[in-house]
C-alpha positions in Angstrom: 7.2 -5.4 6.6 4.0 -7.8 5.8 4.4 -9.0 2.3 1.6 -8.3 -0.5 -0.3 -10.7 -1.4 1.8 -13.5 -3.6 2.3 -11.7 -7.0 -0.1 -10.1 -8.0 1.3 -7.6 -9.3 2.2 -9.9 -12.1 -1.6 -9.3 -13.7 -0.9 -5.4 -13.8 0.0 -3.3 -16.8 3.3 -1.0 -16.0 1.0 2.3 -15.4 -1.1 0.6 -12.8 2.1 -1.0 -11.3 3.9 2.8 -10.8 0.6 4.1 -9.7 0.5 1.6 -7.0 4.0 2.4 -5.7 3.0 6.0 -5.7 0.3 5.1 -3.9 2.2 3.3 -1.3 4.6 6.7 -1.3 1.8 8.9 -0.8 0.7 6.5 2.4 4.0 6.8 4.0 3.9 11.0 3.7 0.6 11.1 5.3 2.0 10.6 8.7 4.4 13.3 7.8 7.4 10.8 8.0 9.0 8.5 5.7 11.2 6.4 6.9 14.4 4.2 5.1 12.8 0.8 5.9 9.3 2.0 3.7 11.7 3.6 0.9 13.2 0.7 0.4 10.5 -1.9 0.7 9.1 0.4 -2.2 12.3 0.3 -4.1 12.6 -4.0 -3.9 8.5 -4.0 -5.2 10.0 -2.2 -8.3 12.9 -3.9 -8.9 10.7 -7.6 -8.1 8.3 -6.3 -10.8 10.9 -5.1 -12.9 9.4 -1.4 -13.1 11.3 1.1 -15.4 12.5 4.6 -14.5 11.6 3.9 -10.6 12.5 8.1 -10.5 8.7 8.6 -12.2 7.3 6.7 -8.6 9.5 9.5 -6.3 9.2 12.3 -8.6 6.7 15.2 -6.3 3.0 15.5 -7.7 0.1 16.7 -6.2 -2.6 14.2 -4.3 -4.8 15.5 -6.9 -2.4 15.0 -9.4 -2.2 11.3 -7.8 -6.1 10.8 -7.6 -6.2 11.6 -11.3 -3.7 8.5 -11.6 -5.9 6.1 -9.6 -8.4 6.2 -12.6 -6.1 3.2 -14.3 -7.5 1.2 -11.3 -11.2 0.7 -12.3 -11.4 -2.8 -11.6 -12.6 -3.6 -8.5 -10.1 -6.3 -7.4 -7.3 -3.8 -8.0 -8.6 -1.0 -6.0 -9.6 -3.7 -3.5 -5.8 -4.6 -3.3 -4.5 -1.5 -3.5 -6.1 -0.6 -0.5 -4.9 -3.9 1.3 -1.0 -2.6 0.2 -1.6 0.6 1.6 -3.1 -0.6 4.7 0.0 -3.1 5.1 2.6 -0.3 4.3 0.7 2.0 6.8 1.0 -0.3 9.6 4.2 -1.7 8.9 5.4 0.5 11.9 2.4 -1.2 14.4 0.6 2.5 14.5 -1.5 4.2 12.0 -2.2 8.1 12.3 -5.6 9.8 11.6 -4.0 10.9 8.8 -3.1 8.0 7.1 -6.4 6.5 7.8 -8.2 10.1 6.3 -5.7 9.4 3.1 -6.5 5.4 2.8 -10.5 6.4 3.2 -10.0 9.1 0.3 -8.6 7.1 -2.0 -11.3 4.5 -1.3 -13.9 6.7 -1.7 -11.9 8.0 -5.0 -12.3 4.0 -6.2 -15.6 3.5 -5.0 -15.3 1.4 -1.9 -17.3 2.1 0.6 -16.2 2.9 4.5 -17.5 -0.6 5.6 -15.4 -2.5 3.2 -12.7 0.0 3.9 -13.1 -1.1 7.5 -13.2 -4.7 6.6 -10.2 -4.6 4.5 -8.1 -3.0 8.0 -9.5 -5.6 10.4 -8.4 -8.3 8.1 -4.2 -6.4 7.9 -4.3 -5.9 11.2 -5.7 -9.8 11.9 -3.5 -10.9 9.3 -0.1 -8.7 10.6 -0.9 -10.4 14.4 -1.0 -13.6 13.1 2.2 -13.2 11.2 3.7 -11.9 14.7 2.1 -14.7 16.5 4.0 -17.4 14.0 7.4 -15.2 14.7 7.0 -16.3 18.5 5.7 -19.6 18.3 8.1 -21.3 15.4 10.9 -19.7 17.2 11.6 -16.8 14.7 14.6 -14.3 15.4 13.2 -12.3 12.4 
């Protein structure tokens, strides 16, 4: 699965770290399937940023529930990269569903990001996860 960008997560308080996670959880259900490599990758972000009670992130809620969570992301850089994780998670598995793309656009709209950026912000994961892909192949990568 296609890293995050290089910690920065460290600049987070706790709250916006869990509602991050829970983000990416809410991603990976709106295909309808959540598979063990997602789980876990979710798992190793909360034990790398040392996140308590990692329960709280699986525990059921409501996507309104969850929109009323995003409010701890009014910066614009955060909601800008929480968009980016969700797009990375999302496409971890090389195909993303309408309804993963409805959820990403509703929480973007939820944050204030517009459908262009939105738009932007996939070109640049999916340029970004080929690229990766392409450096497997030519650097000789069994990975």
């Amino acid at each position: 699965m296609a890293n995050i960008s290089e910690n920065f997560m460290d600049d987070m308080t706790d709250e916006q770290k869990k509602v991050f996670l829970k983000a990416l959880l809410f991603a990976c259900k709106a295909d309808g399937k959540v598979d063990e490599k997602e789980v876990r990758y979710i798992k190793r972000t909360a034990d790398k940023y040392k996140i308590d009670d990692i329960k709280k992130i699986f525990e059921p809620m409501t996507e309104d529930q969850f929109f009323e969570e995003l409010s701890c992301f009014s910066e614009r850089k955060w909601a800008l990269e929480l968009i980016k994780g969700i797009f990375k998670i999302s496409l971890s598995d090389y195909d993303l569903s309408d309804s993963e793309l409805d959820f990403i656009y509703r929480i973007g709209h939820k944050l204030g990001i517009d459908s262009t950026k939105i738009e932007e912000i996939n070109n640049w994961v999916l340029d970004y996860i080929v690229w990766q892909e392409q450096g497997k192949i030519i650097f000789e990568e069994n990975n």
